[in-house]
DOTI-744520 format. One record per residue: residue number from 1; residue in three letters; x, y negated, z of N, C-alpha, C in turn. Coordinates in Angstrom, 3 decimals. Layout:
N
site num NUM | residu ALA | n_u X | n_v Y | n_w Z | ca_u X | ca_v Y | ca_w Z | c_u X | c_v Y | c_w Z
...
END
This chain:
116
site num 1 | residu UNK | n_u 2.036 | n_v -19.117 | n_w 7.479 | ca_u 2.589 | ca_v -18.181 | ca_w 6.519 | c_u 3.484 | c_v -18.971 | c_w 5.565
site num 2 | residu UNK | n_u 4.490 | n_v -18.260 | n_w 5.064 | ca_u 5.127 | ca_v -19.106 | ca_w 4.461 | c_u 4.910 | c_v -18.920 | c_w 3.011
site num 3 | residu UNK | n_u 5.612 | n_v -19.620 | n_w 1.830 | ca_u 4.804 | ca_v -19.913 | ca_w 0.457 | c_u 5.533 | c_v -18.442 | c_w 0.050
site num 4 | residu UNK | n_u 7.252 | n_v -17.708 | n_w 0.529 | ca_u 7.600 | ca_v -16.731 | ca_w 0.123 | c_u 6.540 | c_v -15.486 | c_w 0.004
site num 5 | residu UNK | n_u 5.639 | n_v -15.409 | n_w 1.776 | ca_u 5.153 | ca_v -14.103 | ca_w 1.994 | c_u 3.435 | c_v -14.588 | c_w 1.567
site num 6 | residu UNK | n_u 2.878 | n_v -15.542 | n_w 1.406 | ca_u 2.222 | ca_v -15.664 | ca_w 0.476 | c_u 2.096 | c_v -15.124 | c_w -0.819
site num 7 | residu UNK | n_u 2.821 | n_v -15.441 | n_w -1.376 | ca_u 3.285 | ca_v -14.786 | ca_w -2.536 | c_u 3.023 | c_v -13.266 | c_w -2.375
site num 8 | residu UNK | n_u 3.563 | n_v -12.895 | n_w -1.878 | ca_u 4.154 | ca_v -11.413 | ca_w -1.694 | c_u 2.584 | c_v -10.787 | c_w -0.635
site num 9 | residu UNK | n_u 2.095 | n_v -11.382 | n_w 0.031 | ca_u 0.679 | ca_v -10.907 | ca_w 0.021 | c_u -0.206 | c_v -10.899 | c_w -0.693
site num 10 | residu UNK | n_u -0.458 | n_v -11.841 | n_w -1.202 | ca_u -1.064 | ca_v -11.987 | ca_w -2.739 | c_u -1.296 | c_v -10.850 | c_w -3.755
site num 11 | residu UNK | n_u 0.179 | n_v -10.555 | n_w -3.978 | ca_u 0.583 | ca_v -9.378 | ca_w -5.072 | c_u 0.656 | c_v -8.058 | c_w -4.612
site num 12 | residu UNK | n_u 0.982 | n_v -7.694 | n_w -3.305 | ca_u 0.549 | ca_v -6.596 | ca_w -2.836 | c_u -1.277 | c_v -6.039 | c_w -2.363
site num 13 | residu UNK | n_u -1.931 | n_v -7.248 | n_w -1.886 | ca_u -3.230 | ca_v -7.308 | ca_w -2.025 | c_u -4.231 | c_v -6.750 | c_w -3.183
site num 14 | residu UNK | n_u -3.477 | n_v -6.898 | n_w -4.163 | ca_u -4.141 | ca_v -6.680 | ca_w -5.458 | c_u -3.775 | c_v -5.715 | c_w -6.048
site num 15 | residu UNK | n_u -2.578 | n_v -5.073 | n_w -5.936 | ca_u -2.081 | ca_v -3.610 | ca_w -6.300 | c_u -2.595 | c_v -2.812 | c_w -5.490
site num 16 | residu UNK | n_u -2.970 | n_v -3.378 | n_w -4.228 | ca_u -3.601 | ca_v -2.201 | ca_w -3.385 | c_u -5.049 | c_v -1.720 | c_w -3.948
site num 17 | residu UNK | n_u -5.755 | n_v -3.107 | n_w -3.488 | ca_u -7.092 | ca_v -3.274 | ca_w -3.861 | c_u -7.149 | c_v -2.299 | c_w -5.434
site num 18 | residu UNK | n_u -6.598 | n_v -2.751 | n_w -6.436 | ca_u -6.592 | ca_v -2.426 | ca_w -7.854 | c_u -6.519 | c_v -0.600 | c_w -7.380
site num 19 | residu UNK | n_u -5.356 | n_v -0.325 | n_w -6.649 | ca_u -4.812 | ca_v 0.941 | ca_w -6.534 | c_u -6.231 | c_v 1.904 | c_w -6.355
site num 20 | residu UNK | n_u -6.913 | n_v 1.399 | n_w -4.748 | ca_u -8.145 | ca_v 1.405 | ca_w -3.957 | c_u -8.860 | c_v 1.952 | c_w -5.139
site num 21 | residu UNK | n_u -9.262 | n_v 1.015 | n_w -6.141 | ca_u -10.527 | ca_v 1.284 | ca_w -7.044 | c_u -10.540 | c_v 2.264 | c_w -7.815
site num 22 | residu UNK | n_u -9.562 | n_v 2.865 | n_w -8.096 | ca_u -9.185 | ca_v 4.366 | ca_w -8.263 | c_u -10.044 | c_v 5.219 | c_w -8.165
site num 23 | residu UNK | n_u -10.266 | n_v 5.195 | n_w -6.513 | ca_u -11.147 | ca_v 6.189 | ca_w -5.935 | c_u -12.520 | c_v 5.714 | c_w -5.743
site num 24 | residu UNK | n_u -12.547 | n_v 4.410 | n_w -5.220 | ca_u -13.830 | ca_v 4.174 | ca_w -5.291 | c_u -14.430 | c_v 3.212 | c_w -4.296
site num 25 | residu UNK | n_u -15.266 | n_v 2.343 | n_w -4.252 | ca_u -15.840 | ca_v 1.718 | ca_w -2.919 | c_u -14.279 | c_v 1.317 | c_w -1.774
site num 26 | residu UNK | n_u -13.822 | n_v 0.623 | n_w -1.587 | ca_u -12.899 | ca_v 0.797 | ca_w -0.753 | c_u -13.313 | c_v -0.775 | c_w 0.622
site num 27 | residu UNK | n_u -13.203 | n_v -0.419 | n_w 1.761 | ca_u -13.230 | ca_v -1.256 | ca_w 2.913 | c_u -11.983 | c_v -1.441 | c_w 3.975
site num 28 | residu UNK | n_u -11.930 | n_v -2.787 | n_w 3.541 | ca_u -10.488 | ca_v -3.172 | ca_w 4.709 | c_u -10.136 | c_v -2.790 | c_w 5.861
site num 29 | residu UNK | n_u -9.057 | n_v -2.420 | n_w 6.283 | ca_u -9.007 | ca_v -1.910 | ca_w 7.668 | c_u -7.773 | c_v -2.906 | c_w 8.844
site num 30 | residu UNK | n_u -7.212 | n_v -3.225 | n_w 7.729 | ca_u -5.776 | ca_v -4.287 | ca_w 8.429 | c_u -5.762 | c_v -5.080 | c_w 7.034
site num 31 | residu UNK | n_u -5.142 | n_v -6.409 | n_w 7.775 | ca_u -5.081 | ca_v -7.744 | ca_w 6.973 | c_u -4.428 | c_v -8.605 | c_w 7.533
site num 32 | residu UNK | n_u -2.841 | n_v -8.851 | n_w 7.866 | ca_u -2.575 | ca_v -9.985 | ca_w 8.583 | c_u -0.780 | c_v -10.018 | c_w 8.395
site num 33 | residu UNK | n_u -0.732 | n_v -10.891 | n_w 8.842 | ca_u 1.279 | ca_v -10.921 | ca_w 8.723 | c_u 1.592 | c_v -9.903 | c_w 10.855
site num 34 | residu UNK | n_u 2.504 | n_v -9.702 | n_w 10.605 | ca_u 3.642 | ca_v -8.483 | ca_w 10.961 | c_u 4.661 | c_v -9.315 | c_w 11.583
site num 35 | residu UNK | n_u 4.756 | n_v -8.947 | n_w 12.945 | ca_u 6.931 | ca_v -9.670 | ca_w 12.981 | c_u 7.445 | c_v -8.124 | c_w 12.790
site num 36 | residu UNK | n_u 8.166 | n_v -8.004 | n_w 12.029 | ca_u 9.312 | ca_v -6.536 | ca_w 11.367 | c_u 10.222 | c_v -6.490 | c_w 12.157
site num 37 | residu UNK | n_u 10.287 | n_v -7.502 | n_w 13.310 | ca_u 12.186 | ca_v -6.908 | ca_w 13.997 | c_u 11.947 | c_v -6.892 | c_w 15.340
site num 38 | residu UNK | n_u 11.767 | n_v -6.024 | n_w 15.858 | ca_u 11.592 | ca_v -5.839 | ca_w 17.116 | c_u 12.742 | c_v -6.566 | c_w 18.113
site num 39 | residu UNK | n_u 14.286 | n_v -6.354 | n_w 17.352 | ca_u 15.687 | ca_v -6.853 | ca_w 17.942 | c_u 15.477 | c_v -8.516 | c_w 18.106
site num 40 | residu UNK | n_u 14.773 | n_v -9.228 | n_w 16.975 | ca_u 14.670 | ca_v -10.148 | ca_w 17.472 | c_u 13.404 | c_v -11.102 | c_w 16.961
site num 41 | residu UNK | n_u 12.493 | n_v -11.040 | n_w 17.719 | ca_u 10.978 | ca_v -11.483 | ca_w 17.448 | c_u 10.693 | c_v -12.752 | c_w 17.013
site num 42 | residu UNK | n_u 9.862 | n_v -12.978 | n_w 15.853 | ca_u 9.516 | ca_v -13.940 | ca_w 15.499 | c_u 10.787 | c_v -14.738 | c_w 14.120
site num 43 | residu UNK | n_u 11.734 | n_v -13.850 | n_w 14.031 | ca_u 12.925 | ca_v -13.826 | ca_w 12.996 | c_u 12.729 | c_v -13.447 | c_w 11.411
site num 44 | residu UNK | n_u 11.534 | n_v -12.135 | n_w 11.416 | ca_u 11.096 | ca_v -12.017 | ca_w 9.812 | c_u 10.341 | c_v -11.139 | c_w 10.276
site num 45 | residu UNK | n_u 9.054 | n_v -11.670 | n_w 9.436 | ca_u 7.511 | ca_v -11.235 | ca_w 8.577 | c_u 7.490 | c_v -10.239 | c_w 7.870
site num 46 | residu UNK | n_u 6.372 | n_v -9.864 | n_w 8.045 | ca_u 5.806 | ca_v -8.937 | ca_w 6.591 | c_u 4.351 | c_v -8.884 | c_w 6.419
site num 47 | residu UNK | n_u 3.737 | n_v -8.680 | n_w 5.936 | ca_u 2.218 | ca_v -8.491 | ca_w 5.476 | c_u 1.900 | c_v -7.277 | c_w 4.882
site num 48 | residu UNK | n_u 0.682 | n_v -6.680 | n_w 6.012 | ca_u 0.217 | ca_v -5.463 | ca_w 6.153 | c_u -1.098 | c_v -5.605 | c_w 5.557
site num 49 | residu UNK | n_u -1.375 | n_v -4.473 | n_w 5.008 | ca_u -2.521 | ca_v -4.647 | ca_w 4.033 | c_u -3.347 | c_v -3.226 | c_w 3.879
site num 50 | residu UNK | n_u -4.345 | n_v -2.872 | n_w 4.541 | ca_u -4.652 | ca_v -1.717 | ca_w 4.024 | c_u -6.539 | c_v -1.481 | c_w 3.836
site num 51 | residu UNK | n_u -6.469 | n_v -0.389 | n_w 3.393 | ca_u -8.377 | ca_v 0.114 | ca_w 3.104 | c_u -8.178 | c_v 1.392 | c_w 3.227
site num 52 | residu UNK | n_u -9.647 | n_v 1.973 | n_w 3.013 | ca_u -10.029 | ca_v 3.231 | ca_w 3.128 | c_u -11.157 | c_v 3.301 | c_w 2.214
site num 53 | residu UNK | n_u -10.959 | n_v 4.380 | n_w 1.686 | ca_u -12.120 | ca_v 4.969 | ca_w 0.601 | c_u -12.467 | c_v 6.239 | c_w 1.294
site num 54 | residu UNK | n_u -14.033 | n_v 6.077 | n_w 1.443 | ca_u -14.640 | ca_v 7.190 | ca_w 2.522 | c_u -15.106 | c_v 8.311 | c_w 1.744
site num 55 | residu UNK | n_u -14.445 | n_v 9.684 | n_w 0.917 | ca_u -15.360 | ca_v 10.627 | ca_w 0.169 | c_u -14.949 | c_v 10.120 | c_w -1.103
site num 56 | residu UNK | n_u -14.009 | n_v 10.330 | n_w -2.158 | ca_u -13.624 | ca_v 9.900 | ca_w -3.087 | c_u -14.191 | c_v 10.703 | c_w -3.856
site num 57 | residu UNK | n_u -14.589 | n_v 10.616 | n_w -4.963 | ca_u -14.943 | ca_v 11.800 | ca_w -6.305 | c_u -14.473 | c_v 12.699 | c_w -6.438
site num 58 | residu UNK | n_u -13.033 | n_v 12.490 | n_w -7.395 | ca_u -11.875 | ca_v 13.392 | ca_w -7.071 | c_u -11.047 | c_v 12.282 | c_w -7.322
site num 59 | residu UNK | n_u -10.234 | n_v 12.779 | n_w -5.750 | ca_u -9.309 | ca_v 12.356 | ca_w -5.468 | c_u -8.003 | c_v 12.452 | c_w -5.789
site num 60 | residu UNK | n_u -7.554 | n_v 13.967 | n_w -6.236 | ca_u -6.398 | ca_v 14.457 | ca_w -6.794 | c_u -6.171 | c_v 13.350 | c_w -8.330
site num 61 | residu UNK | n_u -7.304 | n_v 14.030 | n_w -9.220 | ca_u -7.401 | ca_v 12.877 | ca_w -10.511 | c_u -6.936 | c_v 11.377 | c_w -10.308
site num 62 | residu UNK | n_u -7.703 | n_v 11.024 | n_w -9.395 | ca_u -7.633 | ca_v 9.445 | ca_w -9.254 | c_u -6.167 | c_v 9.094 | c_w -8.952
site num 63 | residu UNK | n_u -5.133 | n_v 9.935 | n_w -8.246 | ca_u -3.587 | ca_v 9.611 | ca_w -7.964 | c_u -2.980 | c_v 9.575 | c_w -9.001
site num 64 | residu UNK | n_u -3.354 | n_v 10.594 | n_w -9.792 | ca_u -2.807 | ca_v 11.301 | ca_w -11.228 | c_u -2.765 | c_v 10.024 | c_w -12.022
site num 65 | residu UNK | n_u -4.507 | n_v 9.496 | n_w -12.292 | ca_u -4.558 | ca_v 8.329 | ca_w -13.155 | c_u -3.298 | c_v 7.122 | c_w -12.597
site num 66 | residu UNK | n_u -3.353 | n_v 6.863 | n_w -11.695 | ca_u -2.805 | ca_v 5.916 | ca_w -11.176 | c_u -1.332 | c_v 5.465 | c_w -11.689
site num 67 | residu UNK | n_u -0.548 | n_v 7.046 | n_w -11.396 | ca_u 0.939 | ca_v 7.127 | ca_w -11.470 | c_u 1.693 | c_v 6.264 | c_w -13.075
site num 68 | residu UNK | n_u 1.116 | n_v 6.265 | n_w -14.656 | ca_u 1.766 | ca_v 5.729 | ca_w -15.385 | c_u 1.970 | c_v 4.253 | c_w -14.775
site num 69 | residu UNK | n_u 0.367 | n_v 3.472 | n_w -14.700 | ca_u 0.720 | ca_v 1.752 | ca_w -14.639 | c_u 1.076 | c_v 1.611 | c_w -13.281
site num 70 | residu UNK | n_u 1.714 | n_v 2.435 | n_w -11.902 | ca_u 2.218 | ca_v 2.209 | ca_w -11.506 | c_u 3.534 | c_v 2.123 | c_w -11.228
site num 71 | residu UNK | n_u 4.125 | n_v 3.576 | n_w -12.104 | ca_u 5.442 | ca_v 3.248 | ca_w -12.494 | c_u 5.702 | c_v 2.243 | c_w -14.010
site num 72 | residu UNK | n_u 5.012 | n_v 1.868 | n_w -14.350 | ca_u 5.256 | ca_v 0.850 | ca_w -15.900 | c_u 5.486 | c_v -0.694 | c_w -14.687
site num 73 | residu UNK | n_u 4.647 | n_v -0.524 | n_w -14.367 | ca_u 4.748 | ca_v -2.286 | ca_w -13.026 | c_u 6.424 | c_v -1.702 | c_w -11.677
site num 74 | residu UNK | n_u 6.772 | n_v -0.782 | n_w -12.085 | ca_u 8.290 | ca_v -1.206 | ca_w -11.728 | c_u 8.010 | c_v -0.586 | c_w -9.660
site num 75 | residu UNK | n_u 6.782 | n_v 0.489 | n_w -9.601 | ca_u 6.675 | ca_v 1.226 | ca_w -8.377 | c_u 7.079 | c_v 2.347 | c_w -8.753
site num 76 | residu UNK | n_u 8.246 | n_v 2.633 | n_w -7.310 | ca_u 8.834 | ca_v 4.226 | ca_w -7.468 | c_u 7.650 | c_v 5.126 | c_w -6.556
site num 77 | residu UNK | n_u 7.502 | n_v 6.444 | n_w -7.198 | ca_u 6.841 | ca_v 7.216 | ca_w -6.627 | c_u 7.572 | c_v 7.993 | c_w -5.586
site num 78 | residu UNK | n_u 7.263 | n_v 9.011 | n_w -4.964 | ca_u 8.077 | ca_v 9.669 | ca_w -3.306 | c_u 6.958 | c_v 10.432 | c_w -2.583
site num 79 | residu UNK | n_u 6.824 | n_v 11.864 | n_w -3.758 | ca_u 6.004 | ca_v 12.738 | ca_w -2.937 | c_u 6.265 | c_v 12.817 | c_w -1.632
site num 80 | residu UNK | n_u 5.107 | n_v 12.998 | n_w -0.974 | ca_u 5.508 | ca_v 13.322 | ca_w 0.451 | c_u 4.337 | c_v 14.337 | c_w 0.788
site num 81 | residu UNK | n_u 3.678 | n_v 14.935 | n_w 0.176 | ca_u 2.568 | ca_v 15.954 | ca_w 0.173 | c_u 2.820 | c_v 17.270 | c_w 1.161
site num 82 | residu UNK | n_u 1.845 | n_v 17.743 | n_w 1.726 | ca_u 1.790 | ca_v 19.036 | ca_w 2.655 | c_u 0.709 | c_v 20.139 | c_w 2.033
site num 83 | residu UNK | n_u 0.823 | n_v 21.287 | n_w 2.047 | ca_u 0.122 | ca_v 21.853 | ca_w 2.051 | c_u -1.239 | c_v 21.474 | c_w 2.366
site num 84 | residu UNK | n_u -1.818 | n_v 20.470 | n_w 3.354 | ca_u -3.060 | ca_v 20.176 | ca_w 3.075 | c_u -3.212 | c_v 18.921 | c_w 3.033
site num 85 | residu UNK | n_u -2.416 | n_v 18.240 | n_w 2.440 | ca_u -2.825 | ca_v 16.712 | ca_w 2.301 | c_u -2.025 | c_v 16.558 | c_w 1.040
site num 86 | residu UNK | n_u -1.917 | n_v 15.529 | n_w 0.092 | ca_u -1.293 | ca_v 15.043 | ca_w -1.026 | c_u -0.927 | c_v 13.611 | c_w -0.419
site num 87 | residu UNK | n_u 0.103 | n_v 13.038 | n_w -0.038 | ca_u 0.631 | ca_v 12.226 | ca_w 0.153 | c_u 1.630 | c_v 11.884 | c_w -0.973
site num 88 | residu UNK | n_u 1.595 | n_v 10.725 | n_w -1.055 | ca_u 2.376 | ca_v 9.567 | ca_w -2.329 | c_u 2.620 | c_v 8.313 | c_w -1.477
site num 89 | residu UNK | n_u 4.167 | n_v 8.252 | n_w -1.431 | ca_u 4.502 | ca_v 6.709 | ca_w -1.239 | c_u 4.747 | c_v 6.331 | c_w -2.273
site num 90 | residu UNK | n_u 4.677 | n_v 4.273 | n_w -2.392 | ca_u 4.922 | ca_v 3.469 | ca_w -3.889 | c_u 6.082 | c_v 2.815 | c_w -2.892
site num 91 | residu UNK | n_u 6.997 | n_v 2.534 | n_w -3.619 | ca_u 8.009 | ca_v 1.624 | ca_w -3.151 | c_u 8.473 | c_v 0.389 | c_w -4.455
site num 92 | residu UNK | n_u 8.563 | n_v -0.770 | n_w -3.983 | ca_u 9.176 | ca_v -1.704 | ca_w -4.971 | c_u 9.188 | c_v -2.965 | c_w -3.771
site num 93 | residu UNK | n_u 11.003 | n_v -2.960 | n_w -4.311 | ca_u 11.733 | ca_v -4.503 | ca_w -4.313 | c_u 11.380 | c_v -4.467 | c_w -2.309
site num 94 | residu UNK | n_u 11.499 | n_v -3.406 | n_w -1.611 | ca_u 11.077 | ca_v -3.563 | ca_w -0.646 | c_u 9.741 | c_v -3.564 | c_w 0.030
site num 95 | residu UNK | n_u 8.669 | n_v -3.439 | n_w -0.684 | ca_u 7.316 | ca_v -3.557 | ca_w -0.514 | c_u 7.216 | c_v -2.154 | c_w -0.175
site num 96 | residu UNK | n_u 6.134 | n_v -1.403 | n_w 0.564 | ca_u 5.411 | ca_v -0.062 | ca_w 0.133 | c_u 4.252 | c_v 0.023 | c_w 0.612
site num 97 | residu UNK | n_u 3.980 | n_v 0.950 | n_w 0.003 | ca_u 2.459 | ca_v 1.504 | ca_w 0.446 | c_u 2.181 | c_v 2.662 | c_w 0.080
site num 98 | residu UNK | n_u 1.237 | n_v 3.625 | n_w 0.807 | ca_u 0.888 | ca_v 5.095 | ca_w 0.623 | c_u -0.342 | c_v 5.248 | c_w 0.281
site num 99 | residu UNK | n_u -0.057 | n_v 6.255 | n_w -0.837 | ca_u -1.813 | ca_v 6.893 | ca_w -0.595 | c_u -2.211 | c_v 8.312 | c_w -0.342
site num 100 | residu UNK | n_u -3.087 | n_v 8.354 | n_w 0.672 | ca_u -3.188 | ca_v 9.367 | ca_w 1.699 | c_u -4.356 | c_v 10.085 | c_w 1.315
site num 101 | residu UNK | n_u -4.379 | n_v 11.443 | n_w 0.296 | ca_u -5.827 | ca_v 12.163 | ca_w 0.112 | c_u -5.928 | c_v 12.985 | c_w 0.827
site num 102 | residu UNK | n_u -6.826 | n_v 13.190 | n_w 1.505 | ca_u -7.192 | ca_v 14.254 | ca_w 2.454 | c_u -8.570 | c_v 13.930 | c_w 2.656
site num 103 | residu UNK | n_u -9.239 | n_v 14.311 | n_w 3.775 | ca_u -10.773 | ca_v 13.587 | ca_w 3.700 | c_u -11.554 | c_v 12.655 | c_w 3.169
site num 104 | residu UNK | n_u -10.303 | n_v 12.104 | n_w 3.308 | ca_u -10.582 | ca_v 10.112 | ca_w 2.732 | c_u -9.575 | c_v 10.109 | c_w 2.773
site num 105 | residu UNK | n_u -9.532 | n_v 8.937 | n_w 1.551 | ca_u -8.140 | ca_v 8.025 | ca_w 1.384 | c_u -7.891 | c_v 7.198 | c_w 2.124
site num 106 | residu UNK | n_u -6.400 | n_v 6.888 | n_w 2.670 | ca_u -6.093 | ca_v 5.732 | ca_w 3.231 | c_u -4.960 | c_v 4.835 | c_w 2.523
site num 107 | residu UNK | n_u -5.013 | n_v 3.973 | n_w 2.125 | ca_u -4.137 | ca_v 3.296 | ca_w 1.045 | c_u -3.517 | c_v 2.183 | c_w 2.376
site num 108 | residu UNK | n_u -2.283 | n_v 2.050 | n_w 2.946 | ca_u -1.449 | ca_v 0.913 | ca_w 3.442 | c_u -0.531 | c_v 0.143 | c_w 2.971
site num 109 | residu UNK | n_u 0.053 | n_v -0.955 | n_w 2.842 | ca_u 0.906 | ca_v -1.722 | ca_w 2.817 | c_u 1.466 | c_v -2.251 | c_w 3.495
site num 110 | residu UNK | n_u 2.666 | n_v -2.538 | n_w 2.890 | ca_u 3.725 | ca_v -3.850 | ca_w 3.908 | c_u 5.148 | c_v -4.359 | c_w 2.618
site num 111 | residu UNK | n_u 4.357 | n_v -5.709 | n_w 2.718 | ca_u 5.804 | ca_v -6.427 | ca_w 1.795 | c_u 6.998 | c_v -6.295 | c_w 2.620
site num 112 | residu UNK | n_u 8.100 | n_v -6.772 | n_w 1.470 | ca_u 9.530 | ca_v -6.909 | ca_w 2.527 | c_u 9.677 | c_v -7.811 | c_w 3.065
site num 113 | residu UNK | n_u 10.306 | n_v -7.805 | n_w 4.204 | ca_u 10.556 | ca_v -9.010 | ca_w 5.479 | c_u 10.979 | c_v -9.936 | c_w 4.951
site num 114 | residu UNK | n_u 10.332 | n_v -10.981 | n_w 5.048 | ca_u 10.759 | ca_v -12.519 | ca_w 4.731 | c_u 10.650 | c_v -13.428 | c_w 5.971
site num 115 | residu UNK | n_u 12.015 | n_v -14.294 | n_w 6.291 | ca_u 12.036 | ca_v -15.240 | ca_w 7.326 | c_u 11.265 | c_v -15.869 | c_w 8.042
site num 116 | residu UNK | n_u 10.559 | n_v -15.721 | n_w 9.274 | ca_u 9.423 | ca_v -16.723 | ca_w 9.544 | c_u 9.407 | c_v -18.048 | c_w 9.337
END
């Protein structure tokens, strides 16, 4: 891994995780670096990061809370909600991640591609 996407796993790790605790109890599901270019493999990285919170309290609340210190830390929000799910993407500097209420939460990530 390199010291760039280090970095950048690091800090997405912990916005997730942080994000995660929101709802509650949360358990890892993916954890590892990514090749991002299918055109040409092994050219640039990313780091995927995700959990699941099984049965959240309330879940609606917990997004709600979330939204100031995630837009104050410089994440754009991007409803993407359906009639039966509440979907929220975070986007920054290339990074994103979703959080998915419906049964359970599913919170994912992926930093932006950095050079292998």
């Amino acid at each position: 891994m390199t010291p760039e996407l280090g970095r950048l796993a690091t800090e997405l790790t912990s916005v997730i995780d942080d994000a995660a605790a929101a709802f509650g109890a949360a358990a890892p599901t993916v954890s590892g670096e990514l090749d991002c270019d299918p055109t040409h493999p092994g050219h640039l990285t990313c780091w995927q990061y995700g959990v699941r919170v099984d049965h959240p309290a309330s879940p609606s609340t917990s997004l709600t809370s979330l939204l100031p210190s995630l837009h104050r830390d410089g994440w754009e929000s991007h409803d993407r909600s359906t009639p039966r799910e509440q979907i929220t993407r975070f986007t920054r500097d290339g990074a994103d991640f979703t959080v998915h209420v419906a049964a359970a939460v599913t919170i994912i990530g992926s930093t932006r591609p950095v050079p292998a």
